[in-house]
C-alpha positions in Angstrom: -36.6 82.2 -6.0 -36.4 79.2 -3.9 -33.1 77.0 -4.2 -33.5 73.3 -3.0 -30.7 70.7 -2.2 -31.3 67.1 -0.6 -28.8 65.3 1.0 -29.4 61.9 3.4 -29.7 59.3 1.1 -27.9 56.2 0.4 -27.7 52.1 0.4 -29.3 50.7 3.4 -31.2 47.0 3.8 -34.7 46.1 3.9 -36.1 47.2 7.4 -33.7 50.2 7.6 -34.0 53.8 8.2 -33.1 56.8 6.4 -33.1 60.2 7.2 -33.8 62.9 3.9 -32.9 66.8 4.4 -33.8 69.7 2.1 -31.8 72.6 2.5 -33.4 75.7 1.1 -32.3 79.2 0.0 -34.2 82.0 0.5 -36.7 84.0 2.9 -39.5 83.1 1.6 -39.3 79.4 2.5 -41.5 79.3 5.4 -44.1 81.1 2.0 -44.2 77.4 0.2 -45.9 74.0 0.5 -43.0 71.2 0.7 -43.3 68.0 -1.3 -41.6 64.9 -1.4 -41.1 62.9 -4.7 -39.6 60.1 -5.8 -38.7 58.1 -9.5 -37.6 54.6 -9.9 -35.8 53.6 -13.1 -38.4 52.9 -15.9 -41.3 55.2 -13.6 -43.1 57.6 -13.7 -42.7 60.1 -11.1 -44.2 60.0 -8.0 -45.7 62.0 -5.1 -44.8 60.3 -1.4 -45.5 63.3 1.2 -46.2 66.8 1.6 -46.6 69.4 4.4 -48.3 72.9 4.6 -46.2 76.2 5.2 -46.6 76.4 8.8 -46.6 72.2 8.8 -50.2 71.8 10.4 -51.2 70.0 7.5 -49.6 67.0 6.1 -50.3 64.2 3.5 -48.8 61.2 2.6 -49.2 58.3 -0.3 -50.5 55.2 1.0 -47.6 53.1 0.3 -45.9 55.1 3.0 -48.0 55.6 5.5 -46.8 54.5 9.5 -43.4 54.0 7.9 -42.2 57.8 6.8 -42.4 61.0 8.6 -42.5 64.7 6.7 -41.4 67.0 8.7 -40.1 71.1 8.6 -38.0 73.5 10.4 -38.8 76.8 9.1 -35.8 78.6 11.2 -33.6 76.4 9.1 -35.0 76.7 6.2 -34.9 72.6 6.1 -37.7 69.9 5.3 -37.2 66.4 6.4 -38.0 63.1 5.6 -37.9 60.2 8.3 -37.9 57.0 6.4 -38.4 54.2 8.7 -38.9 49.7 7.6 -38.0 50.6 4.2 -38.8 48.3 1.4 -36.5 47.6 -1.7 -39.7 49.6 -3.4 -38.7 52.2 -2.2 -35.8 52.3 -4.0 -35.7 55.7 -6.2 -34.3 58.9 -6.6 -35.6 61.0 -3.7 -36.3 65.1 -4.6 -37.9 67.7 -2.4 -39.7 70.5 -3.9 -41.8 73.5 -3.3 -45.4 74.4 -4.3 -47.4 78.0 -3.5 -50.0 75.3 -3.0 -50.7 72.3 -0.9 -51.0 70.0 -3.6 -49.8 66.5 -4.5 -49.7 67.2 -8.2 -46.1 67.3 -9.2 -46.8 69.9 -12.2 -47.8 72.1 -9.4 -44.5 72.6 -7.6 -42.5 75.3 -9.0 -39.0 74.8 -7.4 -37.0 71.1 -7.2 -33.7 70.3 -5.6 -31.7 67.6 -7.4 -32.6 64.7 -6.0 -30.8 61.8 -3.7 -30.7 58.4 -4.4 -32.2 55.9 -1.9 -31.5 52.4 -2.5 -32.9 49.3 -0.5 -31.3 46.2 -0.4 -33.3 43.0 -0.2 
């Protein structure tokens, strides 16, 4: 059982930077695949970034390539995400989650914090 909260987001204008935290519970944290996730009103869910257990392998959507960072600490049982020139499309609500694989299908990931909104002004 893996429990995930995010924290980090917020309201913040085009060009800005965020930082996203995951907090999780549990030993077996440094077990999972970490996967970042976002919804905008009206759409579908979507995959952004994800990183391997030991973080040697990372992926990202196209959309936010050179501009975000996925990142993990497995000591602290915390995966990041560095959100740097952000656009008012990326405006959504941010969720972390955790995967036994290293996939970017969402129906994959077995454990999902809560989410945190990120909003982008224009």
């Amino acid at each position: 059982q893996v429990q995930l909260v995010e924290s980090g987001g917020g309201l913040v204008q085009t060009g800005g930077s965020l930082r996203l935290s995951c907090a999780a519970s549990g030993r077996t944290f440094r077990s999972y695949a970490m996967g970042w996730f976002r919804q905008a009103p009206g759409k579908a869910r979507e995959f952004v970034a994800m990183i391997s257990w030991s973080g040697g392998n990372i992926y990202y959507v196209d959309s936010v390539k050179g501009r975000f960072t996925i990142s993990r600490d497995n000591a602290k049982n915390t995966v990041y995400l560095q959100m740097n020139s952000l656009k008012p499309e990326d405006t959504a609500v941010y969720y972390c989650a955790a995967s036994e694989s290293y996939v970017s299908d969402w129906s994959e990931y077995k454990y999902w914090g809560q989410g945190t909104q990120v909003t982008v002004s224009s």
